[in-house]
C-alpha atoms as one frame of an Amber mdcrd trajectory, in Angstrom:
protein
  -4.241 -11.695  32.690  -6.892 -12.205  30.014  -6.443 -15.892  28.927  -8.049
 -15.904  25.652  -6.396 -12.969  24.599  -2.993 -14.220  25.703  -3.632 -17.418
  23.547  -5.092 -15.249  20.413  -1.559 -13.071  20.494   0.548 -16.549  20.987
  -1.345 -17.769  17.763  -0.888 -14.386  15.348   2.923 -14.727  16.580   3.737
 -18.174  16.336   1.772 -19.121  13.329  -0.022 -16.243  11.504   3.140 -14.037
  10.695   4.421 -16.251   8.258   1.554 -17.173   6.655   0.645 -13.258   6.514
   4.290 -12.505   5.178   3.651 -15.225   2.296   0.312 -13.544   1.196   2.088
  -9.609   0.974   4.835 -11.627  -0.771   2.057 -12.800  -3.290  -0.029 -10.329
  -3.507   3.174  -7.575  -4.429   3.874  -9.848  -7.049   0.601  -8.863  -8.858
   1.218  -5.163  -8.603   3.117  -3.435 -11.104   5.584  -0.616  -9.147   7.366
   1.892 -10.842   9.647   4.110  -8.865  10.778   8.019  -9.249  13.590   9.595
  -8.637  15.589   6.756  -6.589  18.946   8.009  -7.542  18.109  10.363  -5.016
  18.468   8.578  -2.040  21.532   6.670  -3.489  23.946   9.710  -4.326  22.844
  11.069  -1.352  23.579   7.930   1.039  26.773   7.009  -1.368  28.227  10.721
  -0.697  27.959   9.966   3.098  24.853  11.233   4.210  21.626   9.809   5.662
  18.021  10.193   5.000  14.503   9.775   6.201  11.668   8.372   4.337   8.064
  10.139   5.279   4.772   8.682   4.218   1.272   9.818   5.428   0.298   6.252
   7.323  -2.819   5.831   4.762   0.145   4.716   1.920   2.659   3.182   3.895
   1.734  -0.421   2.560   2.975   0.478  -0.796   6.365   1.154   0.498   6.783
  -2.071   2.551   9.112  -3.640  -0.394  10.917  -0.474  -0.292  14.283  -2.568
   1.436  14.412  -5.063  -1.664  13.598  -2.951  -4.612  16.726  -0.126  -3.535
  18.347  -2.896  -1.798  18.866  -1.589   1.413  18.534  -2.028   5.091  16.076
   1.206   6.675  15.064   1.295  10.387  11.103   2.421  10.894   9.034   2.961
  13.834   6.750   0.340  14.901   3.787   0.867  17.532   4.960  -0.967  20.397
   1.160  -2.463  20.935   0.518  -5.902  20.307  -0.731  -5.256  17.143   2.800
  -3.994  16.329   4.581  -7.680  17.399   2.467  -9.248  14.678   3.539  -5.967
  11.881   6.655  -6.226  12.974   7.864  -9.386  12.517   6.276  -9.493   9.311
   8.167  -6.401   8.076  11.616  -7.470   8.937  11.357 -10.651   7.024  11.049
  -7.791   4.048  14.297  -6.147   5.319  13.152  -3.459   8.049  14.704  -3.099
  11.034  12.053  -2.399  13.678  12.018  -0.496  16.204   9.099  -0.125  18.396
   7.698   2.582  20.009   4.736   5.188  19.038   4.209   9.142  20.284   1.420
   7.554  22.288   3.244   4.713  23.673   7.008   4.411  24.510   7.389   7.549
  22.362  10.625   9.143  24.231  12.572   5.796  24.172  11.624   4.773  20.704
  13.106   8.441  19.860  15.895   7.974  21.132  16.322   4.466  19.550  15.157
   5.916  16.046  18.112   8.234  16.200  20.929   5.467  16.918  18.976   3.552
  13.900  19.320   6.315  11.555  22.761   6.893  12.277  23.832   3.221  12.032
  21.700   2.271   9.296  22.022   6.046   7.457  18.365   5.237   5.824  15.051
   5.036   8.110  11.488   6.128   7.548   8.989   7.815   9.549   5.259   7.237
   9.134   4.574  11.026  10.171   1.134  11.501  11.061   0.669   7.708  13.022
  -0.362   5.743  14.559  -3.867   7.341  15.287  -4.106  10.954  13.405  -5.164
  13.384  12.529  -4.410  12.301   8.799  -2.363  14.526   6.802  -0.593  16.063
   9.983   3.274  15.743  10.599   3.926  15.338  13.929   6.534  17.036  15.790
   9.169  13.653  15.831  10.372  13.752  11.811  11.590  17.006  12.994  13.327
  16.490  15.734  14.731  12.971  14.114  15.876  15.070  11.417  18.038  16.975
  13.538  19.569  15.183  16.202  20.605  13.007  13.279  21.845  15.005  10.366
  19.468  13.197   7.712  17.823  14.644   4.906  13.703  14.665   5.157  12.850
  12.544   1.350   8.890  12.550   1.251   7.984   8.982  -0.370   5.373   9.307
  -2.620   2.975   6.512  -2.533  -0.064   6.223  -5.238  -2.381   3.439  -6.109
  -3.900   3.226  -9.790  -6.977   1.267  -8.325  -6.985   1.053  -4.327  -9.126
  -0.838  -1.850 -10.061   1.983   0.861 -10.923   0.897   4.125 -12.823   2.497
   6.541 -10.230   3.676   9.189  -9.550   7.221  10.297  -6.992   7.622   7.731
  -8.694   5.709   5.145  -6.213   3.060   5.020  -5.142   1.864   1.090  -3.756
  -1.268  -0.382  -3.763  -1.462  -4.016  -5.871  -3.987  -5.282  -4.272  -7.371
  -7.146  -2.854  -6.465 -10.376  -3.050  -3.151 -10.812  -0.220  -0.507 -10.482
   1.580   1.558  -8.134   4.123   4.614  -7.968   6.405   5.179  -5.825   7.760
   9.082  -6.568  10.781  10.078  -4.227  10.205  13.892  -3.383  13.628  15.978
  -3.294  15.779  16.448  -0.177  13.972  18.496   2.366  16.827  19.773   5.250
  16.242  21.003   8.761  18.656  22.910  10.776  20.723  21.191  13.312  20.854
  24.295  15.541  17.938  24.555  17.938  15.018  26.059  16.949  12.478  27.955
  19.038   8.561  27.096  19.022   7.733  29.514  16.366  10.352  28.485  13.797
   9.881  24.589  14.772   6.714  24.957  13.930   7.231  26.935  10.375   9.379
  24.038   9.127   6.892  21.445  10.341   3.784  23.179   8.323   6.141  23.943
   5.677   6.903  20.265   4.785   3.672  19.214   5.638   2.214  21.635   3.138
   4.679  20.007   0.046   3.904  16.441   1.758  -0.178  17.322   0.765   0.722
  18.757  -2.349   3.297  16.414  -3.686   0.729  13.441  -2.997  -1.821  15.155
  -5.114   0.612  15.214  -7.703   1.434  12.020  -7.555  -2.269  10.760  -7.392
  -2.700  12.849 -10.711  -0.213  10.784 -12.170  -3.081   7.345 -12.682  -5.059
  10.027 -14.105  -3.105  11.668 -16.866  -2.181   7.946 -17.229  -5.914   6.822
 -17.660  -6.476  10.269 -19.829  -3.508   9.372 -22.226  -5.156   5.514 -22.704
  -1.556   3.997 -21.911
């Protein structure tokens, strides 16, 4: 056991979180969201059904407040690393309900525990191309969550007016203090519950990862048309 680093963890856990959850709390303050197309997710969930949230990992900061602005309780998949103890006890003081696990790390349990969350909660979200890449790539678990639960696939759109970009492999985005953000809710996107072979698994998968690209270049257009019309 690696003393120091067993001390460094104790600290982030016992003393950082909350001082990390009181800075997102601030900084979201200074941010301006606007959200499209909401009433999609509540006539669907209202009529009975469930759905899952999917953001490429580079946005998923914006959607963090996602619980308190719709007011509801979503499950999401947290990397079971240490790294992931510190995010996730700072994201269920939002409202999340963790559940940890990663496709590199306690992926078939965390599956499995994804599933009972979707089904209890009815709303989760899936960060589909994490924790490590490739960017832009949906990996093969919002599909299969999708059907062994019955949910509905609802892209969340997530785009920045005037982002800090780090250097990570998925050039990781916050928006920057006072500035705005969208958060566009893409239509209902439904997989068969039947089971699929490779070749048609694999059709759907591109498929929604091809409106997933598109639909986030349409919503980063959105700043610009903003910017163009001087609003």
């Amino acid at each position: 056991m690696n003393l120091g680093k067993e001390i460094k963890y104790y600290l982030i856990n016992n003393f950082l979180t909350s001082l990390a959850y009181q800075i997102c709390n601030l900084h979201v303050k200074t941010t301006r969201i606007t959200i499209e197309g909401e009433e999609i997710i509540r006539e669907h969930v209202e009529k009975g059904g469930r759905v899952i949230f999917a953001c490429w990992h580079q946005r998923f900061y914006g959607g963090f407040y996602v619980p308190r602005i719709l007011k509801i309780t979503p499950c999401i998949m947290i990397s079971a690393s240490r790294d992931g103890d510190f995010v996730s006890a700072v994201v269920s003081r939002i409202g999340w309900v963790p559940i940890r696990g990663s496709s590199s790390r306690r992926g078939k349990e965390a599956l499995k525990e994804m599933i009972e969350g979707v089904k209890t909660y009815r709303v989760g979200a899936h960060i589909v191309d994490g924790p490590q890449g490739p960017p832009r790539v949906i990996k093969a678990g919002l599909i299969t969550l999708a059907q062994q639960t019955g949910a509905a696939i609802i892209p969340g759109y997530i785009a920045y007016e005037n982002p800090h970009v780090f250097g990570s492999w998925d050039r990781f985005m916050i928006p920057k203090p006072f500035s705005r953000v969208l958060i566009r809710i893409g239509p209902l996107e439904y997989v068969p519950q039947e089971p699929l072979g490779d070749e048609q698994f694999e059709k759907i998968r591109l498929a929604i990862e091809e409106r997933m690209i598109r639909g986030y270049a349409e919503a980063d257009s959105y700043w610009k048309q903003y910017k163009a019309r001087g609003a």
